[in-house]
PDBQT receptor file of N, H, CA, C and O in Angstrom, charges set to zero:
ATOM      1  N   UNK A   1      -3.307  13.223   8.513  1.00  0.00    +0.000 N 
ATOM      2  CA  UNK A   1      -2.631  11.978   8.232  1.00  0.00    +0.000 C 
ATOM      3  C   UNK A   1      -1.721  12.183   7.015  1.00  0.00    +0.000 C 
ATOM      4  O   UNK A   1      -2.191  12.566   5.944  1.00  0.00    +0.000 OA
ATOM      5  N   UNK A   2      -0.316  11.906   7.197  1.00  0.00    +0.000 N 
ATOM      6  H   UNK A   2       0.066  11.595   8.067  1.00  0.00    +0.000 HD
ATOM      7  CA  UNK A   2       0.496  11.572   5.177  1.00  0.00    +0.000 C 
ATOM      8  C   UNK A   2      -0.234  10.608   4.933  1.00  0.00    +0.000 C 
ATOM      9  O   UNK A   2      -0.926   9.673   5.336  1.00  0.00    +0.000 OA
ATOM     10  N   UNK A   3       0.518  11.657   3.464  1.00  0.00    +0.000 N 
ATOM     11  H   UNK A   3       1.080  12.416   3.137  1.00  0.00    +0.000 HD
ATOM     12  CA  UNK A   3       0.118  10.285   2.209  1.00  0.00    +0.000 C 
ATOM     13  C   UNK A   3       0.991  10.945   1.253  1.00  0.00    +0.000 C 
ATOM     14  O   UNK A   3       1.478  12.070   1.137  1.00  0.00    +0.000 OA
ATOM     15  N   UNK A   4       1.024   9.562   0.440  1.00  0.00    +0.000 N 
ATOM     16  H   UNK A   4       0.628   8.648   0.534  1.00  0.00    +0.000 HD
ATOM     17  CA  UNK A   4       1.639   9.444  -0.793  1.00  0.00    +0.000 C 
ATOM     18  C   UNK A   4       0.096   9.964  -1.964  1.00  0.00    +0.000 C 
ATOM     19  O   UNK A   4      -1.090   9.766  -1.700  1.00  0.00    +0.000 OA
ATOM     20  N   UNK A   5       0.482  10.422  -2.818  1.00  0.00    +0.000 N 
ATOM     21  H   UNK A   5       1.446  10.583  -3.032  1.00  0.00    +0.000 HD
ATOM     22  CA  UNK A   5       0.122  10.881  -4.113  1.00  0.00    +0.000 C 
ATOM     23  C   UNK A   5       0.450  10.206  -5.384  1.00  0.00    +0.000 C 
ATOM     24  O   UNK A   5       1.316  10.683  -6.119  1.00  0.00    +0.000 OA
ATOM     25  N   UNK A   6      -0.074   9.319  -5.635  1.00  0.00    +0.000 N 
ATOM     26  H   UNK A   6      -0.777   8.932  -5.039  1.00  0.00    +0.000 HD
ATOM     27  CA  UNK A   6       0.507   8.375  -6.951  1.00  0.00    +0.000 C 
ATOM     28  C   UNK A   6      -0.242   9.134  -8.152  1.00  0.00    +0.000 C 
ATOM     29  O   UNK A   6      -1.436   9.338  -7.936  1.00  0.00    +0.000 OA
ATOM     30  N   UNK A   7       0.290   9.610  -9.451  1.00  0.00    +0.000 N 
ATOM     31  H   UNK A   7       1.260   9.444  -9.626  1.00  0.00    +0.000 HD
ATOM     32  CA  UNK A   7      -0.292  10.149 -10.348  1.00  0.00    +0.000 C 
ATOM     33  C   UNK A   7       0.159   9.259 -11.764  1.00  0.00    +0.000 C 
ATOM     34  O   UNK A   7       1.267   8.731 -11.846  1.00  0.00    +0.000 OA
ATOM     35  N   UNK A   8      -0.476   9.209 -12.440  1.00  0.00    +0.000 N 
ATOM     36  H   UNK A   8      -1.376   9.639 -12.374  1.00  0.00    +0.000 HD
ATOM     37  CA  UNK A   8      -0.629   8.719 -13.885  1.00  0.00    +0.000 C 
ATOM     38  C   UNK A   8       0.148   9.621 -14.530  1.00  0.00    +0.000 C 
ATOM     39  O   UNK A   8      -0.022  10.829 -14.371  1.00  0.00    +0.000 OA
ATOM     40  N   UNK A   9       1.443   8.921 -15.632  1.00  0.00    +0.000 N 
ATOM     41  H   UNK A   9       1.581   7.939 -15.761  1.00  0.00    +0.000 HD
ATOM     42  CA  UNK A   9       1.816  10.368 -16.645  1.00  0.00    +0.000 C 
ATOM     43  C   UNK A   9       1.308  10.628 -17.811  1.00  0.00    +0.000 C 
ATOM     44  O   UNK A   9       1.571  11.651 -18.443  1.00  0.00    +0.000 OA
ATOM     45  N   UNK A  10       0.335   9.490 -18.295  1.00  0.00    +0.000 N 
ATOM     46  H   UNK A  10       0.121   8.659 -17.781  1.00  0.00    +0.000 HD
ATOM     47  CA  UNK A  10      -0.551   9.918 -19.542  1.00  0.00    +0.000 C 
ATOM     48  C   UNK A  10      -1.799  10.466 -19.374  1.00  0.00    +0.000 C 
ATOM     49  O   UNK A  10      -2.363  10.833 -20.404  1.00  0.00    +0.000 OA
ATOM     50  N   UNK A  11      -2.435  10.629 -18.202  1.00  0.00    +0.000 N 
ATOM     51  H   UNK A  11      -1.976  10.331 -17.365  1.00  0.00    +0.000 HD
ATOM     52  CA  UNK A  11      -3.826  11.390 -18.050  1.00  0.00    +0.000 C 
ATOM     53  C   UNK A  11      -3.893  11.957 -16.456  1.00  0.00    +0.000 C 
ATOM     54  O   UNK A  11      -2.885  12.263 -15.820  1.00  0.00    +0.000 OA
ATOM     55  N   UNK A  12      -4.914  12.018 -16.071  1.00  0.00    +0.000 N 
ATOM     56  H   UNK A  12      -5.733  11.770 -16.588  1.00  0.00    +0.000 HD
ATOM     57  CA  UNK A  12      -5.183  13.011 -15.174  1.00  0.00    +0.000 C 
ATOM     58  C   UNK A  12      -5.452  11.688 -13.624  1.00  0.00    +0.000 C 
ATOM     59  O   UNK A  12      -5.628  12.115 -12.483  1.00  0.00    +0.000 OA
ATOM     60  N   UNK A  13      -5.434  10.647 -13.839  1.00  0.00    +0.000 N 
ATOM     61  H   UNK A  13      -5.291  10.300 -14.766  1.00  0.00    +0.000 HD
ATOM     62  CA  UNK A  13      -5.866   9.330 -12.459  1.00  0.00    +0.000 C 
ATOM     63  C   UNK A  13      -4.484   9.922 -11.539  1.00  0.00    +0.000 C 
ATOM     64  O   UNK A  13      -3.378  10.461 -11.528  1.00  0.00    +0.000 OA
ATOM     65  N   UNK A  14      -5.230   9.515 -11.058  1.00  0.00    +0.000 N 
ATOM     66  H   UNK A  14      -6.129   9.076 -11.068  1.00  0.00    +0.000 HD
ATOM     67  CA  UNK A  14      -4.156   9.683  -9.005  1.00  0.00    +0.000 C 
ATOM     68  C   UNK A  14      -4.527   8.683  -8.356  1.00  0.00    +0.000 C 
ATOM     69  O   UNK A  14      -5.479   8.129  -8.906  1.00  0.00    +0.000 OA
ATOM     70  N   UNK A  15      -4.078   8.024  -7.083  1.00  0.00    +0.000 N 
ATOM     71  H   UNK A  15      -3.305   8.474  -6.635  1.00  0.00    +0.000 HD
ATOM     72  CA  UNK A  15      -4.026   7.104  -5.988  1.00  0.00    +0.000 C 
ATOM     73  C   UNK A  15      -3.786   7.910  -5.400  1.00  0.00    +0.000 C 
ATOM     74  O   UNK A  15      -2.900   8.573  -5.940  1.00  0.00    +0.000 OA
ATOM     75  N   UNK A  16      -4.223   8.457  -4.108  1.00  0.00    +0.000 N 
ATOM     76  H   UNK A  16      -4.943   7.918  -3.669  1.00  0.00    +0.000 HD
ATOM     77  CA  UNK A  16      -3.938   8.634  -2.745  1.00  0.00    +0.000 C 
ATOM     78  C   UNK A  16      -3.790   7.208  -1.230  1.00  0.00    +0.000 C 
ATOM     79  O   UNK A  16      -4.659   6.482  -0.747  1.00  0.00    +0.000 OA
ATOM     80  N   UNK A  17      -2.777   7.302  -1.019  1.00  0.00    +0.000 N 
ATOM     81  H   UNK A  17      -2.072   7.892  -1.412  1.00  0.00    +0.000 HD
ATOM     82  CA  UNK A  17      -2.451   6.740  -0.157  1.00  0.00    +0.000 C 
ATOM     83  C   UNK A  17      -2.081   7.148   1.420  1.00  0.00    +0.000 C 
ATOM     84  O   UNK A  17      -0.886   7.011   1.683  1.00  0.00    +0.000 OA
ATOM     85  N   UNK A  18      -2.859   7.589   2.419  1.00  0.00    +0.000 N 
ATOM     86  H   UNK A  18      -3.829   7.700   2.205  1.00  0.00    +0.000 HD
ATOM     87  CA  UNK A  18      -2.892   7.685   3.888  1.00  0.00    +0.000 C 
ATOM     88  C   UNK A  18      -1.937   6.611   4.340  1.00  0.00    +0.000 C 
ATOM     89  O   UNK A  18      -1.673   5.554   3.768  1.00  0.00    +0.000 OA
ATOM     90  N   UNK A  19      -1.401   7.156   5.651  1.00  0.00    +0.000 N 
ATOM     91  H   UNK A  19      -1.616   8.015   6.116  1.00  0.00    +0.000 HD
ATOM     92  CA  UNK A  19      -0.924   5.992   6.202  1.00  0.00    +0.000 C 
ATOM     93  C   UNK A  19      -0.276   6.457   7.564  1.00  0.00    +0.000 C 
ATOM     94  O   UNK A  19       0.148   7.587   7.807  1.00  0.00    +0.000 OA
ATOM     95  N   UNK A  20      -0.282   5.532   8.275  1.00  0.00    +0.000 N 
ATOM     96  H   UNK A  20      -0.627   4.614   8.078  1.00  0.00    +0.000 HD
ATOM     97  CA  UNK A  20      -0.335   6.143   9.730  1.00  0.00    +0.000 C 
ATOM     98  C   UNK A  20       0.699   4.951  10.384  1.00  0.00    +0.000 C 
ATOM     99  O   UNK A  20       1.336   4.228   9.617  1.00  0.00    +0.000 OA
ATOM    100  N   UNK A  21       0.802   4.821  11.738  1.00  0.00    +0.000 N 
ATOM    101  H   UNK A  21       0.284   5.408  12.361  1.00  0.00    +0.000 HD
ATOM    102  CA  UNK A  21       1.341   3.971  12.178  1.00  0.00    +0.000 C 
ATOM    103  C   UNK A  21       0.903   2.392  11.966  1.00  0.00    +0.000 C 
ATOM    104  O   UNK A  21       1.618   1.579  11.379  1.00  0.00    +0.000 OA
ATOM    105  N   UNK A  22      -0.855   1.981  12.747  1.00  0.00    +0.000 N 
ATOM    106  H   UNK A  22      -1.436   2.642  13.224  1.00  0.00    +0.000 HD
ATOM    107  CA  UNK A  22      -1.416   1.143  12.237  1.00  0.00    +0.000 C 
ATOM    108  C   UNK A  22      -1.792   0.895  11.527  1.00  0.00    +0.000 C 
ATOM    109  O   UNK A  22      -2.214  -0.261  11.498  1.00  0.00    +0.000 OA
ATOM    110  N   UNK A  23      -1.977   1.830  10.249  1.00  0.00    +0.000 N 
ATOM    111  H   UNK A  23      -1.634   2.769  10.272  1.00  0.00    +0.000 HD
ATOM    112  CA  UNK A  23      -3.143   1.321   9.257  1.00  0.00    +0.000 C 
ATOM    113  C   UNK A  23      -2.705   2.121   8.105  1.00  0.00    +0.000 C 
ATOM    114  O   UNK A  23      -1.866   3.007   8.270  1.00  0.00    +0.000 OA
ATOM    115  N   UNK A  24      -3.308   1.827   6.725  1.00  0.00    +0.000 N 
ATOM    116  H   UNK A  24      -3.990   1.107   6.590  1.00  0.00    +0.000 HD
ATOM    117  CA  UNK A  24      -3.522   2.315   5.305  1.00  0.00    +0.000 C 
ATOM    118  C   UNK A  24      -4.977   2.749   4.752  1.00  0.00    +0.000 C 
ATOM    119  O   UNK A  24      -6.065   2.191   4.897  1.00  0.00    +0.000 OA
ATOM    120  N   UNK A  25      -4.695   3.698   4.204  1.00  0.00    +0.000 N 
ATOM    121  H   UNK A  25      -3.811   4.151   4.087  1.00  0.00    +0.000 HD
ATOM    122  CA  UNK A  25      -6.374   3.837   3.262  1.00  0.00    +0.000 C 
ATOM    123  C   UNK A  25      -5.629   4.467   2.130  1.00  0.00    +0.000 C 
ATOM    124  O   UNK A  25      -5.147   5.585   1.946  1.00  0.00    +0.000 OA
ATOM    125  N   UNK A  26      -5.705   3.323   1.409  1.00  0.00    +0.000 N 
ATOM    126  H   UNK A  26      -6.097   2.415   1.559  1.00  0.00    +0.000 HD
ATOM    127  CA  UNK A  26      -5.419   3.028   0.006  1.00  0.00    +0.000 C 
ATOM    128  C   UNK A  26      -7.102   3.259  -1.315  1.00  0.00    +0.000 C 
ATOM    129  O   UNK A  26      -8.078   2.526  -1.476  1.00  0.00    +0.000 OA
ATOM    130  N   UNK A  27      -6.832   4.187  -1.776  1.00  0.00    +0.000 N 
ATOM    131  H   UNK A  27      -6.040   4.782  -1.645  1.00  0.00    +0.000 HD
ATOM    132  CA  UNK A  27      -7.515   4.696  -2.595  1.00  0.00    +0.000 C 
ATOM    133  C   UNK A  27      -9.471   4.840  -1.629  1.00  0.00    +0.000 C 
ATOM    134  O   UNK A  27     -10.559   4.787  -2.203  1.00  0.00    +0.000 OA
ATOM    135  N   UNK A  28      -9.296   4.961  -0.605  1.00  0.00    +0.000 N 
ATOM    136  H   UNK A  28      -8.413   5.004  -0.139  1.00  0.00    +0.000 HD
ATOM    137  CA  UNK A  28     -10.589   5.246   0.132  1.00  0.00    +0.000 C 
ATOM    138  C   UNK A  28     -11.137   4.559   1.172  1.00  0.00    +0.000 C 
ATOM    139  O   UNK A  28     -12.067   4.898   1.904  1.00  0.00    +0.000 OA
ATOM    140  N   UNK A  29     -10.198   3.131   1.181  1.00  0.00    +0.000 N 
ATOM    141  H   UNK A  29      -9.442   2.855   0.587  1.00  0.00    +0.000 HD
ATOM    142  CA  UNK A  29     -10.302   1.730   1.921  1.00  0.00    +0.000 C 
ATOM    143  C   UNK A  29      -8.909   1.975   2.753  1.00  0.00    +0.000 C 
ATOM    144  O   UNK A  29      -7.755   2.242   2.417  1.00  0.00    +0.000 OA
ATOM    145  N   UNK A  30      -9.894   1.652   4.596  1.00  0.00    +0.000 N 
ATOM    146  H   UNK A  30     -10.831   1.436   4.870  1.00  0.00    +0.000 HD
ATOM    147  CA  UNK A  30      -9.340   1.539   5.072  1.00  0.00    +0.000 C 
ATOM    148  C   UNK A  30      -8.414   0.389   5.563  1.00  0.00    +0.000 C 
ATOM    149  O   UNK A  30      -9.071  -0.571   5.160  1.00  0.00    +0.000 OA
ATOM    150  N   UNK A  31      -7.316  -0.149   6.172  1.00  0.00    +0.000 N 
ATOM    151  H   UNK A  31      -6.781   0.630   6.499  1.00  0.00    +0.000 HD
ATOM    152  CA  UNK A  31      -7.027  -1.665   6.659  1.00  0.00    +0.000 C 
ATOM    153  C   UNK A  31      -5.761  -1.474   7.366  1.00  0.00    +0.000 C 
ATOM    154  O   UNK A  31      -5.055  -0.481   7.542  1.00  0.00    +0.000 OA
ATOM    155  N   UNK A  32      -5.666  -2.734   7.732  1.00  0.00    +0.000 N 
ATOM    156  H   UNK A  32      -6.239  -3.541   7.588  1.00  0.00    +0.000 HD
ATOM    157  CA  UNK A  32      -4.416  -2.715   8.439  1.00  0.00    +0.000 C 
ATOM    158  C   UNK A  32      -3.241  -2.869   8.195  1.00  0.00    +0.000 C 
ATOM    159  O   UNK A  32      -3.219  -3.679   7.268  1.00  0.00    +0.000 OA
ATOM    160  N   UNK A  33      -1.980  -2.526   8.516  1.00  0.00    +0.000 N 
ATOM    161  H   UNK A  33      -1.997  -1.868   9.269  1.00  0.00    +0.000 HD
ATOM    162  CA  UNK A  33      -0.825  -2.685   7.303  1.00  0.00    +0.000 C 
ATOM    163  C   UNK A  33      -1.071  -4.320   7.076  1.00  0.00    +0.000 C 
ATOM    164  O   UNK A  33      -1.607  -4.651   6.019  1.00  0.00    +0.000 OA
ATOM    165  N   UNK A  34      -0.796  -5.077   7.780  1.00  0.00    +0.000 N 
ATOM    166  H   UNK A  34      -0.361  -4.808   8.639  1.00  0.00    +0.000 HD
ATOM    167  CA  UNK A  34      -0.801  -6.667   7.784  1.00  0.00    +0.000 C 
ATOM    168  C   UNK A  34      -2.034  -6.812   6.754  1.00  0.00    +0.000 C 
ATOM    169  O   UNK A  34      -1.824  -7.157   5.591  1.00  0.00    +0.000 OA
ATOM    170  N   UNK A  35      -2.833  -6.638   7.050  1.00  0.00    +0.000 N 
ATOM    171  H   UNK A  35      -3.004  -6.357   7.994  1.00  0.00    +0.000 HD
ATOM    172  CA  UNK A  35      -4.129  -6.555   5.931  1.00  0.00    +0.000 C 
ATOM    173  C   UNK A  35      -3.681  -6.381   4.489  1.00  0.00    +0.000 C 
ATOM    174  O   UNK A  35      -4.053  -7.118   3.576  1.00  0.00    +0.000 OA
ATOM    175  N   UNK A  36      -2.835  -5.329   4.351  1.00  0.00    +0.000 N 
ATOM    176  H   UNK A  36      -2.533  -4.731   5.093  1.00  0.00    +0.000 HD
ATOM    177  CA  UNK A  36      -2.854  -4.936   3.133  1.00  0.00    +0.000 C 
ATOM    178  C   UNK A  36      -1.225  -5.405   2.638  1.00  0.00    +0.000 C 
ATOM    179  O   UNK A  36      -0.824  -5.384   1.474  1.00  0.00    +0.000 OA
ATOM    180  N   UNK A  37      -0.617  -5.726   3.559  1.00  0.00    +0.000 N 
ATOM    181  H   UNK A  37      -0.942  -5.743   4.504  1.00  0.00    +0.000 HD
ATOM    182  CA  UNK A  37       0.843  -6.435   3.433  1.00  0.00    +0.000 C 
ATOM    183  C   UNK A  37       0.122  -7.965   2.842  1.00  0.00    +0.000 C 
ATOM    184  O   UNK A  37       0.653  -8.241   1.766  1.00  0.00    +0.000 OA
ATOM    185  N   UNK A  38      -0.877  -8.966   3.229  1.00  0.00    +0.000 N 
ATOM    186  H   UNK A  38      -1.309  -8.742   4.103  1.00  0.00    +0.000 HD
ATOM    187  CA  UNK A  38      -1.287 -10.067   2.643  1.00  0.00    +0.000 C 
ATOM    188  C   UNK A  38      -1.947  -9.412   1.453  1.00  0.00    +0.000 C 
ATOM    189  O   UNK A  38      -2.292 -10.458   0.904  1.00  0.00    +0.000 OA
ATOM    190  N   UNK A  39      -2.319  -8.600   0.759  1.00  0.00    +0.000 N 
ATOM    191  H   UNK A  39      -2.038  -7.750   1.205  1.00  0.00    +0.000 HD
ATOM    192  CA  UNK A  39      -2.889  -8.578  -0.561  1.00  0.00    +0.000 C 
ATOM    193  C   UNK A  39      -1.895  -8.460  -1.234  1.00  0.00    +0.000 C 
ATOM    194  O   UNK A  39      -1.378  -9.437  -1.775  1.00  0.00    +0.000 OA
ATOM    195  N   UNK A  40      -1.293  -6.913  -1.372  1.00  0.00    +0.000 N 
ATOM    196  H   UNK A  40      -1.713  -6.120  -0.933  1.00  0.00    +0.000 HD
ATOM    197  CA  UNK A  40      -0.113  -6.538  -1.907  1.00  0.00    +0.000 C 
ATOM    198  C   UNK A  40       1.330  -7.165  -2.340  1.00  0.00    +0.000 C 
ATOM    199  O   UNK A  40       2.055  -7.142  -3.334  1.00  0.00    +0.000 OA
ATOM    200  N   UNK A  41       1.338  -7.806  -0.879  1.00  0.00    +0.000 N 
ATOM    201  H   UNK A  41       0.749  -7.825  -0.071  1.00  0.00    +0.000 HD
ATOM    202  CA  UNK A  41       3.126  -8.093  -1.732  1.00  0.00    +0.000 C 
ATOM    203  C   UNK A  41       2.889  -9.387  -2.246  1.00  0.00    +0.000 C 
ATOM    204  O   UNK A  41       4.035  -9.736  -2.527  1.00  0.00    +0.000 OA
ATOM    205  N   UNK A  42       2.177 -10.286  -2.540  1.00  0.00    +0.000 N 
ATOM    206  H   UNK A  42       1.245 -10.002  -2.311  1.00  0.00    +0.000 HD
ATOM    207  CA  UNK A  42       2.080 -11.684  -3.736  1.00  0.00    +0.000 C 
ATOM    208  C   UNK A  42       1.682 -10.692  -5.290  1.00  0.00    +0.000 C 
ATOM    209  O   UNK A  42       1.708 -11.168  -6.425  1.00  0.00    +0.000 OA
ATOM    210  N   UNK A  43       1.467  -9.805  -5.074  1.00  0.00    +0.000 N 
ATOM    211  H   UNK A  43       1.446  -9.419  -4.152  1.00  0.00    +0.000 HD
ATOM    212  CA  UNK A  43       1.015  -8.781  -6.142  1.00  0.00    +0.000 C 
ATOM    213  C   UNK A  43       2.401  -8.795  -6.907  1.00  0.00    +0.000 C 
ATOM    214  O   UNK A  43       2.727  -9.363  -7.950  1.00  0.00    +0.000 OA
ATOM    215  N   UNK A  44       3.192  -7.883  -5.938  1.00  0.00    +0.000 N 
ATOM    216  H   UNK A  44       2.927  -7.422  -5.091  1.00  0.00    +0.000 HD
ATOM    217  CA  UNK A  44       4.712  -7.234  -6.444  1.00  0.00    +0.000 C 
ATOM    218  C   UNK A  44       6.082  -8.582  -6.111  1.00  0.00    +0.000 C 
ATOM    219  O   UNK A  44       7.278  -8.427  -5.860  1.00  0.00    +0.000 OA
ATOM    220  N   UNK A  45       5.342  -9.715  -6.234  1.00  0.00    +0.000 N 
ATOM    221  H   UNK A  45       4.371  -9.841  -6.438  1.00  0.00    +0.000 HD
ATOM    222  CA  UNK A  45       6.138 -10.959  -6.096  1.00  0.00    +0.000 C 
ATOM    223  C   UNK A  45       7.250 -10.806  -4.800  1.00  0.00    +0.000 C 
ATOM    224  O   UNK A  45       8.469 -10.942  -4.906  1.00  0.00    +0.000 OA
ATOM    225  N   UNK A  46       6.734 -10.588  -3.946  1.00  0.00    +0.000 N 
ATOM    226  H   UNK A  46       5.743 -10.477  -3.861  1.00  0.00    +0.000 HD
ATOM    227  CA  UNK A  46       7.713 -10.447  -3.071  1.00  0.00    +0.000 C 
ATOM    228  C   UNK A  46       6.535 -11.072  -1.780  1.00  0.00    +0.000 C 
ATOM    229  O   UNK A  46       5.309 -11.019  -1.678  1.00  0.00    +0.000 OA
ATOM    230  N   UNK A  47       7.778 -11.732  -0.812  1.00  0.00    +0.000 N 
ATOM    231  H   UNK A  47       8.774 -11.775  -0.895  1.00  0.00    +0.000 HD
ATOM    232  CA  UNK A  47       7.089 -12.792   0.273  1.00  0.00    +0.000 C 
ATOM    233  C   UNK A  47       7.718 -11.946   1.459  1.00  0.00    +0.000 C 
ATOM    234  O   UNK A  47       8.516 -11.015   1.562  1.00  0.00    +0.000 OA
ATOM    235  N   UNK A  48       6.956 -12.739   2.302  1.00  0.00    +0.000 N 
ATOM    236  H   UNK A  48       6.307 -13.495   2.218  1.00  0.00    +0.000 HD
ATOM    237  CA  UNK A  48       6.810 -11.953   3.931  1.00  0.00    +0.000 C 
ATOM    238  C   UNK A  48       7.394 -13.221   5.197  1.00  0.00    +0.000 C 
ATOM    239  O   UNK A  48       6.718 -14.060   5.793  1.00  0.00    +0.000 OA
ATOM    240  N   UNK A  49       8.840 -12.947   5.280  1.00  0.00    +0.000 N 
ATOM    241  H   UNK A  49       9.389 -12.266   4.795  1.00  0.00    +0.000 HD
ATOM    242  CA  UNK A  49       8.873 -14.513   6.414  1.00  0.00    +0.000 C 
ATOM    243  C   UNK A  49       9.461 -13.644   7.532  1.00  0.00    +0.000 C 
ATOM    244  O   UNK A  49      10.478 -12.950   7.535  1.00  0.00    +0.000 OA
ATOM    245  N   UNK A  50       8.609 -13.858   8.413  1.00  0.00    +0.000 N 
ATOM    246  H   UNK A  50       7.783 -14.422   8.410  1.00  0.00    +0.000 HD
ATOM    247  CA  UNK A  50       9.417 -13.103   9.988  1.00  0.00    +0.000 C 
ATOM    248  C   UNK A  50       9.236 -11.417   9.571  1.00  0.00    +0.000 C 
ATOM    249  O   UNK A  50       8.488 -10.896   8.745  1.00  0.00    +0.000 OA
ATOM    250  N   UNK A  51      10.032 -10.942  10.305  1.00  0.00    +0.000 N 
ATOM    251  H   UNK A  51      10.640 -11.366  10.976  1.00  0.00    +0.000 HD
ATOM    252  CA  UNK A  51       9.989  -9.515  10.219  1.00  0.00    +0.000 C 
ATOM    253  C   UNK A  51      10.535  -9.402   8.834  1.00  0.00    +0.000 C 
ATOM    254  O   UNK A  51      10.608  -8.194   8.610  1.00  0.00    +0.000 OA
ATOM    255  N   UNK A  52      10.815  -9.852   8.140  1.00  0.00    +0.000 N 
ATOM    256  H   UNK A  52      10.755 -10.833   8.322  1.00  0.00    +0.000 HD
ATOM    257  CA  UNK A  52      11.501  -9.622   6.845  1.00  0.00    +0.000 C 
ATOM    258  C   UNK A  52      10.959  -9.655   5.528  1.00  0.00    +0.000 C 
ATOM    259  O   UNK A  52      10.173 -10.595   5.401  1.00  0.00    +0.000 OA
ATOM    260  N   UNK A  53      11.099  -8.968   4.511  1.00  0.00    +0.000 N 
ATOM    261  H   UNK A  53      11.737  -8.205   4.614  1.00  0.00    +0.000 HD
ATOM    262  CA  UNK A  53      10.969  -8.934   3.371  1.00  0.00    +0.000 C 
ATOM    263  C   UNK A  53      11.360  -9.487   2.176  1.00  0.00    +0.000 C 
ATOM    264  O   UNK A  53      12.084  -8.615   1.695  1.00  0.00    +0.000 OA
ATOM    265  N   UNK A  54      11.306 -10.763   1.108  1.00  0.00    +0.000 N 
ATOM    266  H   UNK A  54      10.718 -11.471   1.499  1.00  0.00    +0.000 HD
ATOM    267  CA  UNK A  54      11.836 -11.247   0.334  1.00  0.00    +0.000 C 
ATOM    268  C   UNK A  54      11.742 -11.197  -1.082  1.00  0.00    +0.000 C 
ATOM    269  O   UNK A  54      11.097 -12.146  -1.527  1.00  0.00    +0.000 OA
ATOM    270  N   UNK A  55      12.085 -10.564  -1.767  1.00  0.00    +0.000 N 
ATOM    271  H   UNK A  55      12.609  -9.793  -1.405  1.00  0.00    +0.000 HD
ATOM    272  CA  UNK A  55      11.514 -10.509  -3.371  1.00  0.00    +0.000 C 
ATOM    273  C   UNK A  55      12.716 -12.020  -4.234  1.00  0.00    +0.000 C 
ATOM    274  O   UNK A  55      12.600 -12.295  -5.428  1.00  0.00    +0.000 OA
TER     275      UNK A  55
């Protein structure tokens, strides 16, 4: 499966991020993009209407 590699520049922490067609496993947890599209983007202030993306 890719993934992204998120690393820290003051110490040694990482995020690994999997990701596939259906789904994410974000730091060890698996879900579904939609799953993790409702946590995430009210996070990074950005909204979800229709297929589209709004910050």
């Amino acid at each position: 499966m890719p993934r992204y590699l998120l690393k820290c520049g003051c110490c040694d922490e990482k995020l690994e991020i999997h990701y596939s067609d259906d789904g994410l496993e974000i730091g060890g947890v698996n879900g579904a993009i939609q799953d993790w599209q409702e946590i995430l983007l009210p996070l990074l202030l950005i909204e979800h209407k229709g297929d589209k993306l709004i910050d």
